[in-house]
Residue frames as a rotation matrix with the C-alpha (Angstrom) as fourth column:
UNK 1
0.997 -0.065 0.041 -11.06
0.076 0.731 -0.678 -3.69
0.014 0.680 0.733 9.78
UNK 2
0.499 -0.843 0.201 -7.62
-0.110 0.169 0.980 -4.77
-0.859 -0.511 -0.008 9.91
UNK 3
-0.166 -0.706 -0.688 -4.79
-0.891 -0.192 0.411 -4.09
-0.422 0.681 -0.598 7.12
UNK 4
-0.938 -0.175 0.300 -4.54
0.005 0.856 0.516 -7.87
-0.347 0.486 -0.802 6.30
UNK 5
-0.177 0.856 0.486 -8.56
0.697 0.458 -0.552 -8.17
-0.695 0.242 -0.678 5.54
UNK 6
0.492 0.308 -0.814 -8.42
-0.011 -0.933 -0.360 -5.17
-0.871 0.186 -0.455 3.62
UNK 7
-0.445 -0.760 -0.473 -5.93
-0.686 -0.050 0.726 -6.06
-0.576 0.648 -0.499 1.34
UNK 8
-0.897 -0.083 0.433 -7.48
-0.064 0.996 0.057 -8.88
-0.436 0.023 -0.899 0.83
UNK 9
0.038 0.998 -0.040 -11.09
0.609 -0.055 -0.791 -6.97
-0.792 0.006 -0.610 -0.65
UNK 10
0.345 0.277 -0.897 -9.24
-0.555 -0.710 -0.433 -4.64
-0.757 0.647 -0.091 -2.27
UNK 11
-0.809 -0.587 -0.038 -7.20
-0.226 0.251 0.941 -7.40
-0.543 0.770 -0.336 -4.39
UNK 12
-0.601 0.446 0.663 -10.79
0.698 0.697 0.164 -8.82
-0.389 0.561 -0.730 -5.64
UNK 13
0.503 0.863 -0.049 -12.83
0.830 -0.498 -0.251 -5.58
-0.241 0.086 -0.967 -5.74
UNK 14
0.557 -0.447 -0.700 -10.19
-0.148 -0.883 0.446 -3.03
-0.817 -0.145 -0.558 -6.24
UNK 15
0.751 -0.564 0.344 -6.99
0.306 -0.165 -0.938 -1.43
0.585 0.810 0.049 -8.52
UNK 16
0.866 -0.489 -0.109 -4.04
-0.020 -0.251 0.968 -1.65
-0.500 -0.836 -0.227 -6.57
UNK 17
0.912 -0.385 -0.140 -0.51
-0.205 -0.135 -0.969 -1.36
0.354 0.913 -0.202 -8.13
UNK 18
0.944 -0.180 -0.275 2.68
0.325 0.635 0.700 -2.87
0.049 -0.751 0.659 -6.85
UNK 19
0.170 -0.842 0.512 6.22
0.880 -0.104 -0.463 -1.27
0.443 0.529 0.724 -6.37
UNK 20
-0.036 -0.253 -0.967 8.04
0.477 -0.855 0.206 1.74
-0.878 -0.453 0.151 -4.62
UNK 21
-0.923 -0.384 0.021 8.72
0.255 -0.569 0.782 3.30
-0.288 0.727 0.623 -8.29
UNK 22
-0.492 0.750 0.441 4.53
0.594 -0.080 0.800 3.07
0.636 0.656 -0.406 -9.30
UNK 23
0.307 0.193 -0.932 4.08
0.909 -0.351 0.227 4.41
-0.283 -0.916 -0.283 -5.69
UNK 24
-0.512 -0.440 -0.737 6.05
0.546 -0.830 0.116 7.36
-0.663 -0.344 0.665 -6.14
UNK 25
-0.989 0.031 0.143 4.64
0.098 -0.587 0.804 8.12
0.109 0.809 0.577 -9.61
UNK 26
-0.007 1.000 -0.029 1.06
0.836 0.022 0.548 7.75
0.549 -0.021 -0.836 -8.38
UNK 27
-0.187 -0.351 -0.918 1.87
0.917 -0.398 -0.035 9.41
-0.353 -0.848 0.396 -5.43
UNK 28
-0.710 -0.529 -0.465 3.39
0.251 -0.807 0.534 12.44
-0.657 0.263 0.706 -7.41
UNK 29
-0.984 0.180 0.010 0.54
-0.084 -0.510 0.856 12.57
0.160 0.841 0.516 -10.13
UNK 30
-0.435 0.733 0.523 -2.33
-0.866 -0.181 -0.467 12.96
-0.248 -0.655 0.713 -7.66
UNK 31
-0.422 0.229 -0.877 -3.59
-0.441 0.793 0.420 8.84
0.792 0.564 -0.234 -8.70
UNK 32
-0.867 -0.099 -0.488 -3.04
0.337 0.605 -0.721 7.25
0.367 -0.790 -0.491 -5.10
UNK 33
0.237 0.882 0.407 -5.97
-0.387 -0.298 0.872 6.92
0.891 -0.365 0.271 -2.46
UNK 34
0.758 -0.252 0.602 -4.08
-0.551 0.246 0.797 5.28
-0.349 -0.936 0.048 -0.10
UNK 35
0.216 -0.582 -0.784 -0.87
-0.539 0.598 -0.593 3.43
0.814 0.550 -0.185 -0.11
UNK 36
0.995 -0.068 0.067 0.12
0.003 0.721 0.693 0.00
-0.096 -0.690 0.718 1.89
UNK 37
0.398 -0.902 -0.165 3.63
-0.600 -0.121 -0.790 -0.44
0.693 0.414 -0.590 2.96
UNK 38
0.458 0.131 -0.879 5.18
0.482 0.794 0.370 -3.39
0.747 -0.593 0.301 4.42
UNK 39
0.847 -0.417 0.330 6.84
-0.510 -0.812 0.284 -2.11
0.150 -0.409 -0.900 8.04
UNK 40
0.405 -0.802 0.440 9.80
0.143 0.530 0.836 -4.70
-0.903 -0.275 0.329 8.11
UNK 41
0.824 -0.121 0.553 10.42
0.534 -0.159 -0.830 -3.27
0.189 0.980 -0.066 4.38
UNK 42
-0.162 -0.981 0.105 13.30
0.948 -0.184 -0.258 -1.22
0.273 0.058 0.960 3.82
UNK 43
0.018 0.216 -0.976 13.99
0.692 -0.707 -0.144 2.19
-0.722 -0.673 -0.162 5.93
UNK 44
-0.814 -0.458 -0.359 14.58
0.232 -0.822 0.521 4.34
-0.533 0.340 0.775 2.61
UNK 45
-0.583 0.710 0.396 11.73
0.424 -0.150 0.893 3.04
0.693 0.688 -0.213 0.36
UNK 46
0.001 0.850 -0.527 9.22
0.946 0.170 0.276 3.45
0.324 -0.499 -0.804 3.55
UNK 47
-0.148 -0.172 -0.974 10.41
0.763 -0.646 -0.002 6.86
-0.629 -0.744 0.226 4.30
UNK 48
-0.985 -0.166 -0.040 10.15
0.082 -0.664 0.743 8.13
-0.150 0.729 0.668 0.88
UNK 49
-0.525 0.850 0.047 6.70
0.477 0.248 0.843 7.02
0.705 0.465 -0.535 0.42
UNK 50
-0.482 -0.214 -0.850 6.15
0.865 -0.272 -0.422 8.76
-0.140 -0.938 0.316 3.69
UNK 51
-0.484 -0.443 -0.755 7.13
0.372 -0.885 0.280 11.73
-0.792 -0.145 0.593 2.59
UNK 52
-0.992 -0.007 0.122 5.53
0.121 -0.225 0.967 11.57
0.021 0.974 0.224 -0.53
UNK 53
-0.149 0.988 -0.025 1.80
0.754 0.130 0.644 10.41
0.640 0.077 -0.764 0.60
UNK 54
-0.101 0.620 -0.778 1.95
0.963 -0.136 -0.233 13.03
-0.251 -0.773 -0.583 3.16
UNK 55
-0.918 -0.103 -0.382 2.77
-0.160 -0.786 0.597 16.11
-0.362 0.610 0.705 0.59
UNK 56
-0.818 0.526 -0.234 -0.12
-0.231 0.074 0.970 14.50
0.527 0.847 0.061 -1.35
UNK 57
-0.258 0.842 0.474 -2.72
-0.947 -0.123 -0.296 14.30
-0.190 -0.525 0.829 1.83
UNK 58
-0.080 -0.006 -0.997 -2.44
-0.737 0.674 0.056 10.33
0.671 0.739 -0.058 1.52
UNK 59
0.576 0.149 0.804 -2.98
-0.796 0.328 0.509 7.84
-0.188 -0.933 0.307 3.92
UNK 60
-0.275 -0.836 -0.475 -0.27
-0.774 0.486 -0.406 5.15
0.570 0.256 -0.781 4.96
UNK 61
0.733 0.521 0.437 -1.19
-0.674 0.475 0.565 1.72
0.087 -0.709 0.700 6.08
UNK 62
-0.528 -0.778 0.342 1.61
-0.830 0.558 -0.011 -0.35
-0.182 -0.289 -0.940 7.76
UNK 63
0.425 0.244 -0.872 1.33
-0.423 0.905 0.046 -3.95
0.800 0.349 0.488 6.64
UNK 64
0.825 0.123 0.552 2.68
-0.551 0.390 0.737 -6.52
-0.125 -0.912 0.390 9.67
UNK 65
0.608 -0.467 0.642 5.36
0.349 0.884 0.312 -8.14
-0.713 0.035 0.700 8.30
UNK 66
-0.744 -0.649 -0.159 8.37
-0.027 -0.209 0.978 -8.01
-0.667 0.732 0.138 5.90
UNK 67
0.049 0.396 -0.917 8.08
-0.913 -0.354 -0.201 -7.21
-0.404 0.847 0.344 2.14
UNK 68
-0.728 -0.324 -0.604 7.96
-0.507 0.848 0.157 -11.16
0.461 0.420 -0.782 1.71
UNK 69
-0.620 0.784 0.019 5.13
0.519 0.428 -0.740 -11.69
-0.588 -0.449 -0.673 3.68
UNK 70
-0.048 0.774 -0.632 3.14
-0.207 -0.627 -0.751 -8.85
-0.977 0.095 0.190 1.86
UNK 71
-0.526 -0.035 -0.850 4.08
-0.842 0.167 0.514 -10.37
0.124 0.985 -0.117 -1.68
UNK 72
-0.947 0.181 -0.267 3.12
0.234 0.954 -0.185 -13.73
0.221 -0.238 -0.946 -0.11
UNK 73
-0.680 0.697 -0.227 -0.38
0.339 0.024 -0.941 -11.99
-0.650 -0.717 -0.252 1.00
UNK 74
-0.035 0.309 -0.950 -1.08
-0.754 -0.632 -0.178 -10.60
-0.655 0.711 0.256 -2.66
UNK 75
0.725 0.478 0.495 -0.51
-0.033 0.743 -0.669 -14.03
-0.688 0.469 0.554 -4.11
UNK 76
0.644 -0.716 -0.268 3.01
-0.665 -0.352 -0.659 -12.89
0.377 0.603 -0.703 -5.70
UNK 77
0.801 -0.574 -0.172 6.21
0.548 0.818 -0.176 -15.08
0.241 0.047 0.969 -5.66
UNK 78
-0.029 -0.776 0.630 8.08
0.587 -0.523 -0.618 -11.82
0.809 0.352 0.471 -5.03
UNK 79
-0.570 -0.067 -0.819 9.16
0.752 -0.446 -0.486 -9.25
-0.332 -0.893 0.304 -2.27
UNK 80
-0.265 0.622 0.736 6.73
0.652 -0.446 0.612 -6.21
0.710 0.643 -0.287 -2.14
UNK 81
-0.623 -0.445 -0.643 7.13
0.746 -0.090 -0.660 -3.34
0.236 -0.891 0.388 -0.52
UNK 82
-0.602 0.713 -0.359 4.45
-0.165 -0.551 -0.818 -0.70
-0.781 -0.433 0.449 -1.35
UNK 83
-0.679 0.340 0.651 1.66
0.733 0.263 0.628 -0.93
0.042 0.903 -0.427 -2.72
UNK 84
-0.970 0.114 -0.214 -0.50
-0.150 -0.975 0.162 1.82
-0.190 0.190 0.963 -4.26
UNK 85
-0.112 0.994 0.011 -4.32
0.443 0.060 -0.894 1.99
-0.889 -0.095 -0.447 -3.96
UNK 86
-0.966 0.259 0.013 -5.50
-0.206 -0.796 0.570 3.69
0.158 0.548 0.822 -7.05
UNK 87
-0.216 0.970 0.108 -9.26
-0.551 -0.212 0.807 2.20
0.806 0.115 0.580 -6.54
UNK 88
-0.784 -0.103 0.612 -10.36
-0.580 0.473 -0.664 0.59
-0.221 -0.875 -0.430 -2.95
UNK 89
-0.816 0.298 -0.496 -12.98
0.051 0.891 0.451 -1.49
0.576 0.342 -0.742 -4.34
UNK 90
0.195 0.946 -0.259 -15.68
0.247 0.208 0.946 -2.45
0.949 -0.249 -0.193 -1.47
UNK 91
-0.049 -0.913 -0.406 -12.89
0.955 0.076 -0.287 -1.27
0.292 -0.402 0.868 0.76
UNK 92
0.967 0.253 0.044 -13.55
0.247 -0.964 0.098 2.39
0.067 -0.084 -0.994 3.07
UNK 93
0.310 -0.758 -0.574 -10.12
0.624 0.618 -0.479 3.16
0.718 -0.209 0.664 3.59
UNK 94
-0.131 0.205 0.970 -10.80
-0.531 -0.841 0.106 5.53
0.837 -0.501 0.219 6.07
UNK 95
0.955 0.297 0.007 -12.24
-0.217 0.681 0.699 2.03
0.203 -0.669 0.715 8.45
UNK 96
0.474 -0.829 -0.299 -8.89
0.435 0.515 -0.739 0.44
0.766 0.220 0.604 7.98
UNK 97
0.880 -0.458 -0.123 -7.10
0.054 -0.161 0.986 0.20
-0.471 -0.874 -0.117 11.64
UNK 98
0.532 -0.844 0.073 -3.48
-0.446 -0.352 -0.823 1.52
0.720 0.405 -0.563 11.65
């Protein structure tokens, strides 16, 4: 299963949260199961979150496209650069191609 169809199961069947700042604090307070990040996003947010999901034994799925396509793929009017799994829904995220 491919990032884009995934997103797209967990928005109806899942608990996903949006934002580098809800990212880190999941991240940091053992919440996250996985965390999407766009890869045309910025080089600082994407490196922190990095760094953070891989202290916390997280998986990172690269999104295809700027953080304007991935708001645009969530149904948002806004840029969007990570988003934070807290529940995958119907969604393994273990299947999910990198």
């Amino acid at each position: 299963m491919d990032v884009n169809t995934a997103l797209k199961k967990m928005l109806k069947t899942g608990q996903l949260e949006f934002g580098y700042r809800r990212g880190v604090k999941n991240l940091l307070a053992g919440n996250a199961k996985a965390v999407i990040i766009a890869s045309e996003g910025p080089e600082r947010i994407k490196s922190d979150i990095i760094k953070y999901a891989s202290a916390a034994g997280v998986p990172v799925l690269n999104f295809p496209g700027t953080s304007l396509e991935l708001g645009r793929a969530c149904g948002k009017p806004f840029l969007i650069s990570t988003i934070t799994v807290l529940n995958p829904g119907d969604v393994s995220v273990k299947e999910v191609e990198q």
